[in-house]
C-alpha positions as CSV (number, residue, x, y, z in Angstrom):
1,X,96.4,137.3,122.6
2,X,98.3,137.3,119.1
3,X,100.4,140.3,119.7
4,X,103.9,140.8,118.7
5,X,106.2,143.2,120.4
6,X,109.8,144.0,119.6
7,X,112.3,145.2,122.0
8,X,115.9,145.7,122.0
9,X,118.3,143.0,123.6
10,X,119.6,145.5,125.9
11,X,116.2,146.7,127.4
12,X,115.7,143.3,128.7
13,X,115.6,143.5,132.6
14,X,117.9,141.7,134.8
15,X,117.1,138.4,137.1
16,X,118.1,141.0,139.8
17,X,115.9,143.7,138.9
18,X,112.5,141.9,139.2
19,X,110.9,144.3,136.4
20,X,108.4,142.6,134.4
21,X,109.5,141.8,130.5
22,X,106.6,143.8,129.2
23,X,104.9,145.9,131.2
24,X,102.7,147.3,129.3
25,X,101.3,143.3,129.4
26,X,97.4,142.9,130.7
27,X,96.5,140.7,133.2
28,X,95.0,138.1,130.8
29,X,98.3,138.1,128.3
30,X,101.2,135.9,128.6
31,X,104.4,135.4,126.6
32,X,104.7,132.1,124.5
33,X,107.2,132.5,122.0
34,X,110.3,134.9,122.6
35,X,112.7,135.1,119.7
36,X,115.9,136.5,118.7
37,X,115.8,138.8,115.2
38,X,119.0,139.7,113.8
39,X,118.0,140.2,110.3
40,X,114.0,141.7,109.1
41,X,114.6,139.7,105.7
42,X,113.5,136.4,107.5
43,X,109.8,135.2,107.7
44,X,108.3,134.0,110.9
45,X,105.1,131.6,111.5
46,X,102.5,132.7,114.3
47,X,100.4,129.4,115.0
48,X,96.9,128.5,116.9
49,X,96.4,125.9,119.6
50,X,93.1,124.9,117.0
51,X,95.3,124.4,113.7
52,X,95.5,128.1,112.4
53,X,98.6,130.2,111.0
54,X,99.9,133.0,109.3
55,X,103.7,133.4,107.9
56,X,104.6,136.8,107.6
57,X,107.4,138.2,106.5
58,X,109.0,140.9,109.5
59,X,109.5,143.8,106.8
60,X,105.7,143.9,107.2
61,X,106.4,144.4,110.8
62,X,106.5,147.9,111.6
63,X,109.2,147.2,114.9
64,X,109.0,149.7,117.2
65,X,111.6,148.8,119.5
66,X,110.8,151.1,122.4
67,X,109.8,149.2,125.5
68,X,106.9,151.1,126.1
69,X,105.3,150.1,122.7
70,X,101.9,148.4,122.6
71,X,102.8,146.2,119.7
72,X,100.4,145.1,117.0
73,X,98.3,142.3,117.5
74,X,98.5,139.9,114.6
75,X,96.4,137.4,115.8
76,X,93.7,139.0,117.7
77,X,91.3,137.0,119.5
78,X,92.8,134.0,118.7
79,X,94.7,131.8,121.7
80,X,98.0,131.7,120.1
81,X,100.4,128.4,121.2
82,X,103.8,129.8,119.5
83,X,105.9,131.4,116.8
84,X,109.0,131.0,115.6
85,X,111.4,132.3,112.5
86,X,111.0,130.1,109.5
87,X,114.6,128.1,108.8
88,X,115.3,128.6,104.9
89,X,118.1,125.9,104.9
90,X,115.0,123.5,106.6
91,X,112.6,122.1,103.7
92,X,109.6,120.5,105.7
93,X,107.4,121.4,108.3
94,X,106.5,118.9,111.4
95,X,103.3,119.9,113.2
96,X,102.9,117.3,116.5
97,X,99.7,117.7,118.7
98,X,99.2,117.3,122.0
99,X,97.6,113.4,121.4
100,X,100.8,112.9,119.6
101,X,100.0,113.2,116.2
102,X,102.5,114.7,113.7
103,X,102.3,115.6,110.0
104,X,104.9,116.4,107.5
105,X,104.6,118.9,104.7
106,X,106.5,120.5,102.4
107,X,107.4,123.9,102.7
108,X,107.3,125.4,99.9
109,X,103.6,125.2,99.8
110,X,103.3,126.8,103.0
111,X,102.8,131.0,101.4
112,X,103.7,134.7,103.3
113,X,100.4,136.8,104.1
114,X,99.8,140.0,104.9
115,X,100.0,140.6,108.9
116,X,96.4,141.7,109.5
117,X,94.9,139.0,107.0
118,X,93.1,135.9,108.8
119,X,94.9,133.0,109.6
120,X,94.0,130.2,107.3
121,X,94.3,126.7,108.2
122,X,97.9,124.9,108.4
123,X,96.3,121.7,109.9
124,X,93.4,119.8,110.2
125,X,92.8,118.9,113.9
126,X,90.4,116.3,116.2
127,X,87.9,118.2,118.7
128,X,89.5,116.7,121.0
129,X,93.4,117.6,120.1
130,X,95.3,120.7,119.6
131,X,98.5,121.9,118.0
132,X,101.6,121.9,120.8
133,X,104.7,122.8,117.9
134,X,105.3,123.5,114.7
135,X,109.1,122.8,113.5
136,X,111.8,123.0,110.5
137,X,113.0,119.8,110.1
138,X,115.1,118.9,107.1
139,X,114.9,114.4,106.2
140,X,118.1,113.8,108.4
141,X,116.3,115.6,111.7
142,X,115.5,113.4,114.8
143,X,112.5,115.0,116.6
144,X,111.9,114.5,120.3
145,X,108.7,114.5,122.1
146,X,108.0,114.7,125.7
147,X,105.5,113.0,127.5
148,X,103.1,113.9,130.3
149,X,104.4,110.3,132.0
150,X,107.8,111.3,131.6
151,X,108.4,109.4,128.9
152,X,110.2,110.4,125.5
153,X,110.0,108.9,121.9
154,X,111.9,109.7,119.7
155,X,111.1,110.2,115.5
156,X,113.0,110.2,112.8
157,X,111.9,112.7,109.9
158,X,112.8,110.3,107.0
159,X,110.4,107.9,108.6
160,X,106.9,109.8,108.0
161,X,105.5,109.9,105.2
162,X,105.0,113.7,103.5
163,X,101.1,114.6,103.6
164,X,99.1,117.2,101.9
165,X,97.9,120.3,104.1
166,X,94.3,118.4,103.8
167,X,95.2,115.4,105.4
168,X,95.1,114.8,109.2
169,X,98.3,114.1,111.2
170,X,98.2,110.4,112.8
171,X,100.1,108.7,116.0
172,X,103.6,106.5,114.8
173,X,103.0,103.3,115.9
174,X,105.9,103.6,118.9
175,X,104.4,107.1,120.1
176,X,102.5,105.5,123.0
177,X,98.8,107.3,123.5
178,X,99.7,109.7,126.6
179,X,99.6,113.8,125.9
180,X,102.9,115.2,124.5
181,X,104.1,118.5,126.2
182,X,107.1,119.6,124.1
183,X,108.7,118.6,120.9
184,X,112.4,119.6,119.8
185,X,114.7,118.5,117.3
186,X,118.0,116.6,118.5
């Protein structure tokens, strides 16, 4: 549902204890992204399952790190497929789809917002295809994606062209045509 909660490391319940992770969750919310934050200087991209994003920086964050805390929703009403924190020392951004499509851009041109501004547009998307992962790849990064056959492929950054935010991500020719589930860099 787009909203981000912070909680400290240590308020995180046991396997044992069979507590949910949030309970102040509704029955229509689910957790997709869970990350570590050691530092409020970095920036962190929130991203759509249709092609939408925001990168805010966490100093805009007011973290309230009380379990009990509602959060803010930064996305509302949007179905939200991930988040992550944004990799300095990484220079491009790989977006794959489910359909296996991937795009390269640059990230510099990627800019913060504010966290209640609208999303805008990180990538233009199919009807029929949504976004699955966003990563920080730097030229030397192999990126592996996951099949719905079982199958892997594997893709080597320095092998895709860089595109503009305009263009529309295509399929490499050895990424056979069967949905991708995960991507992660190797």
């Amino acid at each position: 549902t787009g909203r981000i909660k912070c909680i400290p490391v240590n308020k995180i319940p046991s396997n044992n204890s069979r507590k949910p992770l949030l309970p102040s969750m509704s029955s229509d919310e689910f957790i997709v992204s869970a990350l570590e934050v050691r530092n409020d200087s970095e920036d962190i991209m929130i991203f759509t399952k249709d092609g939408l994003g925001k990168r805010i920086l966490l100093t805009d964050l007011n973290i309230t790190t009380s379990v009990d805390a509602i959060g803010q929703y930064i996305l509302k009403d949007y179905e939200v497929a991930g988040m992550f924190k944004i990799n300095p020392n990484r220079q491009m951004m790989l977006y794959v789809t489910e359909l296996g499509r991937i795009r390269l851009n640059n990230m510099k041109y990627l800019s913060t917002q504010k966290k209640f501004g609208a999303p805008k547009q990180i990538i233009k998307l199919s009807d029929r295809d949504t976004l699955l992962n966003v990563l920080c790849v730097n030229d030397d990064d192999t990126v592996l994606l996951y099949h719905a056959d079982s199958r892997t492929s594997s893709i080597v950054v320095n092998s895709i062209p860089v595109s503009t935010f305009s263009q529309e991500p295509v399929r490499p020719k050895h990424v056979p045509a069967v949905k991708v589930i995960r991507a992660t860099i190797i």
